[in-house]
TORKOL-4160 file (C-alpha; in steps of 0.2 Angstrom, whole numbers, padded with zeros to 4 digits, m for minus):
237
<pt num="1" X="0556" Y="0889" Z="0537"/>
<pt num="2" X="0539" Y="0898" Z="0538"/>
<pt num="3" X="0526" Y="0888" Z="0549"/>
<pt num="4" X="0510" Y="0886" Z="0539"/>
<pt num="5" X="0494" Y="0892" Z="0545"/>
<pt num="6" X="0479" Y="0881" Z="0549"/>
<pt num="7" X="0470" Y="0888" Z="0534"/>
<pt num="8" X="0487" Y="0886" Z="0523"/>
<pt num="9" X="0485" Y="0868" Z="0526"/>
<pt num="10" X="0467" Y="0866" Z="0523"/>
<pt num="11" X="0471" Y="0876" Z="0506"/>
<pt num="12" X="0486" Y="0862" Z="0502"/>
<pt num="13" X="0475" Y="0847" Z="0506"/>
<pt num="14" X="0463" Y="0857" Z="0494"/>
<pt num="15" X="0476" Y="0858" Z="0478"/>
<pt num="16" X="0481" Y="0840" Z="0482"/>
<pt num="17" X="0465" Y="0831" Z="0484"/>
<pt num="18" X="0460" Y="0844" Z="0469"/>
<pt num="19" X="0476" Y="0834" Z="0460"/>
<pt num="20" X="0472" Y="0820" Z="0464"/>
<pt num="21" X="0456" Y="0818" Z="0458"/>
<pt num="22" X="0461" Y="0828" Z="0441"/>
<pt num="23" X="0474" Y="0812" Z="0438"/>
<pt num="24" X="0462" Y="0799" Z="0443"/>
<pt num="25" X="0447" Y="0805" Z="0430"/>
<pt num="26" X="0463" Y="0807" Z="0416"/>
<pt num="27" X="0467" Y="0788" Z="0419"/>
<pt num="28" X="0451" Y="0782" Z="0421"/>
<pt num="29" X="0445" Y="0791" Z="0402"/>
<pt num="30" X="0461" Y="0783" Z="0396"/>
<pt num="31" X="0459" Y="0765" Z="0405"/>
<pt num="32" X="0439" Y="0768" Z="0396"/>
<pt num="33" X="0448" Y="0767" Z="0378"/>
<pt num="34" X="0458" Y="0751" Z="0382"/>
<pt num="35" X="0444" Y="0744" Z="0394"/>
<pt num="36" X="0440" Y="0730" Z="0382"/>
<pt num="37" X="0457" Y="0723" Z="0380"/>
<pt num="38" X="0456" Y="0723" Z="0399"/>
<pt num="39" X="0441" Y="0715" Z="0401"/>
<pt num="40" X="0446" Y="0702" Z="0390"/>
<pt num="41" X="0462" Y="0699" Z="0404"/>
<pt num="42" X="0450" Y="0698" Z="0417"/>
<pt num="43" X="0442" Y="0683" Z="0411"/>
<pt num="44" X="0456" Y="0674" Z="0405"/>
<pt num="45" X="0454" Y="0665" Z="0423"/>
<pt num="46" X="0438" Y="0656" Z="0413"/>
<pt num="47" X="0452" Y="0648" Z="0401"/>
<pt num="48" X="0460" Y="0635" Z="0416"/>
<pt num="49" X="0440" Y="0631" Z="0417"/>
<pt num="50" X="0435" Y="0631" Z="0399"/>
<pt num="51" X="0423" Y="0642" Z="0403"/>
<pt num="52" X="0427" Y="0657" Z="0392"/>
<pt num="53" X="0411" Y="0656" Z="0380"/>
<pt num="54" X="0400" Y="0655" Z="0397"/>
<pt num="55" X="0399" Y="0672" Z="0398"/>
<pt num="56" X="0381" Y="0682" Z="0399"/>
<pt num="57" X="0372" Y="0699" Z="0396"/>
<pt num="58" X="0356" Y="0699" Z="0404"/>
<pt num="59" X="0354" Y="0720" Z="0400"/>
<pt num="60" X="0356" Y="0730" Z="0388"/>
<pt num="61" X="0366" Y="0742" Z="0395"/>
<pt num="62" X="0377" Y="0729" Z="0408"/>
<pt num="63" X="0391" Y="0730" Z="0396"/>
<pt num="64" X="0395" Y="0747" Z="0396"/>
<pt num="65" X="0392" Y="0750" Z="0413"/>
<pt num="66" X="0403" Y="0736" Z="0416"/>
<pt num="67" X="0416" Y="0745" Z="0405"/>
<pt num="68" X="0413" Y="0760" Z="0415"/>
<pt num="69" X="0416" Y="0749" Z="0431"/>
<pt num="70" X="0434" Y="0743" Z="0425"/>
<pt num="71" X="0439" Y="0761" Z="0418"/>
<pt num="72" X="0437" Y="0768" Z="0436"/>
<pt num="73" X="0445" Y="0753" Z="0446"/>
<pt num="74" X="0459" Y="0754" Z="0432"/>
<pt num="75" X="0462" Y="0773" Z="0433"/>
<pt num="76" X="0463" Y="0770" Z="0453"/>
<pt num="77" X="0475" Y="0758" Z="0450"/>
<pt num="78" X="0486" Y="0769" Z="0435"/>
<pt num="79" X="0484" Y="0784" Z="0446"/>
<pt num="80" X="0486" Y="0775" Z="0463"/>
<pt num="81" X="0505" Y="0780" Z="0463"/>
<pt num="82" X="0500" Y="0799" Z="0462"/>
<pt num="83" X="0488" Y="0799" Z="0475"/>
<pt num="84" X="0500" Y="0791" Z="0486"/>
<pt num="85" X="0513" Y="0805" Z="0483"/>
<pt num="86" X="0501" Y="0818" Z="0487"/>
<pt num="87" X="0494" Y="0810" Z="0502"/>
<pt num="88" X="0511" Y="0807" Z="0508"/>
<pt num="89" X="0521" Y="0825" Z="0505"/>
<pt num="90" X="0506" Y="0833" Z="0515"/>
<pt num="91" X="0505" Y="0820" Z="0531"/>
<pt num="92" X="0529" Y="0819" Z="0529"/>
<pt num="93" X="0529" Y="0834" Z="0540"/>
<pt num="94" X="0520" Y="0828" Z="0554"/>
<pt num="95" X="0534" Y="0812" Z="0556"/>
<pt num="96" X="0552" Y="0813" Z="0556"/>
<pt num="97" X="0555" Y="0802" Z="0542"/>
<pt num="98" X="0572" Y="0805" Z="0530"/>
<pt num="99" X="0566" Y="0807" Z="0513"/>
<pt num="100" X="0576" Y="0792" Z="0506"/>
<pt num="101" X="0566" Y="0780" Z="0518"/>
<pt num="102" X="0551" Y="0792" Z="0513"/>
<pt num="103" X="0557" Y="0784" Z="0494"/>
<pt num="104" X="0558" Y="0767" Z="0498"/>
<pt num="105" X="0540" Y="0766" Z="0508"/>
<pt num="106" X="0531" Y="0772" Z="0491"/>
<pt num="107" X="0545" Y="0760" Z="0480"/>
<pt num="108" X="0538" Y="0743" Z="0492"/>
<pt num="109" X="0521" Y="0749" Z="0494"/>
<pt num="110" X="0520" Y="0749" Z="0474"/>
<pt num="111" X="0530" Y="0732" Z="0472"/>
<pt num="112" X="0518" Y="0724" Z="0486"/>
<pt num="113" X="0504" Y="0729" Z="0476"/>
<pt num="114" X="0508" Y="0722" Z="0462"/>
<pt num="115" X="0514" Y="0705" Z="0471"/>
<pt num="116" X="0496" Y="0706" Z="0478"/>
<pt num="117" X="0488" Y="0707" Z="0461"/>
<pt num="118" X="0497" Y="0694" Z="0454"/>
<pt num="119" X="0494" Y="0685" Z="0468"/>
<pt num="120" X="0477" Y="0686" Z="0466"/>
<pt num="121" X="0476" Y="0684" Z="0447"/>
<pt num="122" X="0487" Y="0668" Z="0444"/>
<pt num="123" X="0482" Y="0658" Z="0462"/>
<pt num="124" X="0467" Y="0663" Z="0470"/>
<pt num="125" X="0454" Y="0668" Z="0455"/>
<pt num="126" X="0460" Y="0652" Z="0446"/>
<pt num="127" X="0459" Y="0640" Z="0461"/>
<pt num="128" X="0442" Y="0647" Z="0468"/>
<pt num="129" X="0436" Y="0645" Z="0449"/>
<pt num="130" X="0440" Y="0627" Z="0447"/>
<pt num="131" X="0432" Y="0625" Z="0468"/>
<pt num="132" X="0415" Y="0632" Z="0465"/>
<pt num="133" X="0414" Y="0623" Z="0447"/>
<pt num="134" X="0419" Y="0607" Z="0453"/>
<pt num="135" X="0406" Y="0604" Z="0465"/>
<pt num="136" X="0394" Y="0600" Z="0455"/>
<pt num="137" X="0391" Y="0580" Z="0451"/>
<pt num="138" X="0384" Y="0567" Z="0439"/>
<pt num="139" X="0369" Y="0567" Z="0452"/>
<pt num="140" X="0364" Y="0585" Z="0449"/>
<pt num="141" X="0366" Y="0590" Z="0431"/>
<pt num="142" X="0372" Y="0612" Z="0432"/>
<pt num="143" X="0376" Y="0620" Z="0420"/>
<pt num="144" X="0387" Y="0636" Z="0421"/>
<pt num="145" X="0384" Y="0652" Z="0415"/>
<pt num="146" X="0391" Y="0666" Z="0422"/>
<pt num="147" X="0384" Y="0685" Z="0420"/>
<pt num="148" X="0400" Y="0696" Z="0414"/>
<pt num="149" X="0395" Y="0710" Z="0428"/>
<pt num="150" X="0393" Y="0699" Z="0442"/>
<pt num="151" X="0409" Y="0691" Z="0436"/>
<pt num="152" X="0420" Y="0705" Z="0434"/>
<pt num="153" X="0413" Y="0711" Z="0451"/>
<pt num="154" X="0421" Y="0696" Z="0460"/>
<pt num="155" X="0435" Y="0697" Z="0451"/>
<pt num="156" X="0439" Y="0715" Z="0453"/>
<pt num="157" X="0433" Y="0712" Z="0474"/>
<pt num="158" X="0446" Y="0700" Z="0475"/>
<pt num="159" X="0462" Y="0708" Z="0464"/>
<pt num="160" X="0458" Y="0723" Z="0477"/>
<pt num="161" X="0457" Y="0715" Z="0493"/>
<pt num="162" X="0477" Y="0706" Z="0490"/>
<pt num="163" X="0483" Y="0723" Z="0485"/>
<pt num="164" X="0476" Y="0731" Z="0501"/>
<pt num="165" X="0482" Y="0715" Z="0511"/>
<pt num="166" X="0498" Y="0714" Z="0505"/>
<pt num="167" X="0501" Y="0730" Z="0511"/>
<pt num="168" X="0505" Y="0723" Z="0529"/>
<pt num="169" X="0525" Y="0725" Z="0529"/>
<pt num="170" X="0525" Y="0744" Z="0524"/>
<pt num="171" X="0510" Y="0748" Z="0538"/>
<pt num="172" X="0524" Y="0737" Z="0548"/>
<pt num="173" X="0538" Y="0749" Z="0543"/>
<pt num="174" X="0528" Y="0764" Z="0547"/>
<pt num="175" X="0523" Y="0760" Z="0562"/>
<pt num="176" X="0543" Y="0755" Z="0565"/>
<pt num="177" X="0548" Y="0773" Z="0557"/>
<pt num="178" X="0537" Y="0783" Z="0568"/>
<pt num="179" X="0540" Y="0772" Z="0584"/>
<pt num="180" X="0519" Y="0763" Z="0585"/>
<pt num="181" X="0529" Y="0747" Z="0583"/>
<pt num="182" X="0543" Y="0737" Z="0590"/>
<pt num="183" X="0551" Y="0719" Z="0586"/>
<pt num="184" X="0543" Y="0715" Z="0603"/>
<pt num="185" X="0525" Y="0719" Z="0602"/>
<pt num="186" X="0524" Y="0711" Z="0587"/>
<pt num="187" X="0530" Y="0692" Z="0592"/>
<pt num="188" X="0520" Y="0697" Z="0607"/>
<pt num="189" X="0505" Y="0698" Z="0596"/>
<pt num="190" X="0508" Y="0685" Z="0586"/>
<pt num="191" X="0495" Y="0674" Z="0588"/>
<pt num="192" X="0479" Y="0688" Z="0587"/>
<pt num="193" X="0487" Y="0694" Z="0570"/>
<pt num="194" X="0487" Y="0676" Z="0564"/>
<pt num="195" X="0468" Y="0674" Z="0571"/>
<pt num="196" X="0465" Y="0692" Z="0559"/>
<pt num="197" X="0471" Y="0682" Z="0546"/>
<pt num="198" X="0460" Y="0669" Z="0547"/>
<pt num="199" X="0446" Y="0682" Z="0549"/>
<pt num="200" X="0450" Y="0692" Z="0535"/>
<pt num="201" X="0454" Y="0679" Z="0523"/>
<pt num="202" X="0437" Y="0673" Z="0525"/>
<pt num="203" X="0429" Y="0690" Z="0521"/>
<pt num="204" X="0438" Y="0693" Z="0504"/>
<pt num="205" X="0441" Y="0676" Z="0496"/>
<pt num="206" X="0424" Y="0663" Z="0491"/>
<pt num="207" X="0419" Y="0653" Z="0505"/>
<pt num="208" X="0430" Y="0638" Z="0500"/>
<pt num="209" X="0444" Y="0634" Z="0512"/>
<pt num="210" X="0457" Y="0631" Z="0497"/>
<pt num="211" X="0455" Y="0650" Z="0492"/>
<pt num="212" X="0457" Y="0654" Z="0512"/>
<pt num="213" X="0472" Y="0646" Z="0514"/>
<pt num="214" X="0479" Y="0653" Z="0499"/>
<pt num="215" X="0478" Y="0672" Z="0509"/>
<pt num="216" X="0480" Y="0667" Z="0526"/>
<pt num="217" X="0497" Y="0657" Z="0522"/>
<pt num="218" X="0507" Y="0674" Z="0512"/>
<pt num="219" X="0501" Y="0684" Z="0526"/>
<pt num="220" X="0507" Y="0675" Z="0538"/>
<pt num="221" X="0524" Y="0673" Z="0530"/>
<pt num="222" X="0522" Y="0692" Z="0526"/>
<pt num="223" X="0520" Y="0696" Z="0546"/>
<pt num="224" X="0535" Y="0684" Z="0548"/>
<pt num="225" X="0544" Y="0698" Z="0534"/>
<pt num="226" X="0537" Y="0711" Z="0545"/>
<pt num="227" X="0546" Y="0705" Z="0563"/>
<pt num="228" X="0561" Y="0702" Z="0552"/>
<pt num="229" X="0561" Y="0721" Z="0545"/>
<pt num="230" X="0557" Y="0727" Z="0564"/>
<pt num="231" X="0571" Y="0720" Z="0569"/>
<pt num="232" X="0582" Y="0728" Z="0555"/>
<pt num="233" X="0575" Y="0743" Z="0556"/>
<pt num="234" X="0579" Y="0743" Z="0575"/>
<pt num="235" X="0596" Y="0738" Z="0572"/>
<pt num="236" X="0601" Y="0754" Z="0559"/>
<pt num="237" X="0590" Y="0766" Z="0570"/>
């Protein structure tokens, strides 16, 4: 096998970011003709709070910039499993990882995601919802209306933070794979990883405890999945 040249690689990373990019503006102009149906599942939420009508334009042009907004953060999403596959085939040579276990990284990454974003979707948009709504009392009369940008905004905020989070077991089996991590370092660091929790569950959820607990808990029990695949993972290899 013929070693590649410095410049062959920066020509490589060229093509795929050049790829990359080509997919994502594809699935973004398709994700802009179905970006109304989409919006309309983004604030299905407002249903567990009738709150659907509530719903605001203050601008002129706030809705199709908004449309604009949910067409790119869609075509990341649709094109997401591309991107990954280019990044990974250019960065596989530097690690000596068997192509199978190359597979099954990209297959859990995408199934984590998805957990993630359901996650987010059916618990932590619907709880923080009711939270923030329910403060309100017969002492102080408020009344809700929410502007569709800033909506879709906090919606789209938190939908990307669980994806991102719930990435945790597959940096775990990387790490494992390419020798960063053992089964022992992370009990040993158990206790820091559960104050990260803490700390980043504050950062991407409201500023309600309820919405808190609702990250901090999966990720804890996702760190537990982690030392559990270490372990595995140490076993086979």
């Amino acid at each position: 096998m013929n070693r590649m040249t410095f410049w062959d690689h920066i020509d490589e990373l060229r093509h795929r970011i050049f790829k990359s990019i080509f997919v994502l503006v594809l699935s973004s102009i398709f994700s802009y003709s179905y970006s109304n149906q989409i919006i309309s599942i983004l604030l299905r939420p407002l249903e567990t709070i009738d709150m659907l009508n509530n719903i605001q334009v203050l601008s002129i042009t706030t809705f199709f910039f908004t449309k604009v907004l949910v067409s790119i953060i869609s075509g990341i999403l649709f094109s997401l499993p591309f991107i990954m596959y280019q990044i990974w085939v250019f960065v596989q040579p530097l690690f000596t990882i068997k192509k199978s276990n190359s597979f099954m990284l990209l297959t859990f990454s995408l199934l984590f995601s998805l957990f993630g974003f359901l996650f987010a979707y059916f618990v932590i948009i619907p709880n923080s919802l009711y939270f923030f709504t329910s403060i309100s009392n017969n002492d102080i009369a408020i009344n809700y209306n929410f502007t569709l940008d800033g909506y879709i905004s906090y919606v789209c905020w938190i939908l990307l933070g669980c994806c991102l989070l719930f990435q945790l077991p597959i940096v775990t089996i990387f790490g494992c794979f390419i020798g960063l991590f053992t089964t022992e370092f992370l009990k040993q660091y158990r206790r820091l990883g559960l104050v990260l929790f803490m700390v980043v569950s504050a950062v991407i959820t409201p500023p309600d405890p309820v919405s808190q607990l609702f990250v901090f808990f999966p990720l804890a029990i996702l760190y537990e999945f982690s030392i559990l695949i270490s372990r595995m993972i140490k076993k086979k290899w």
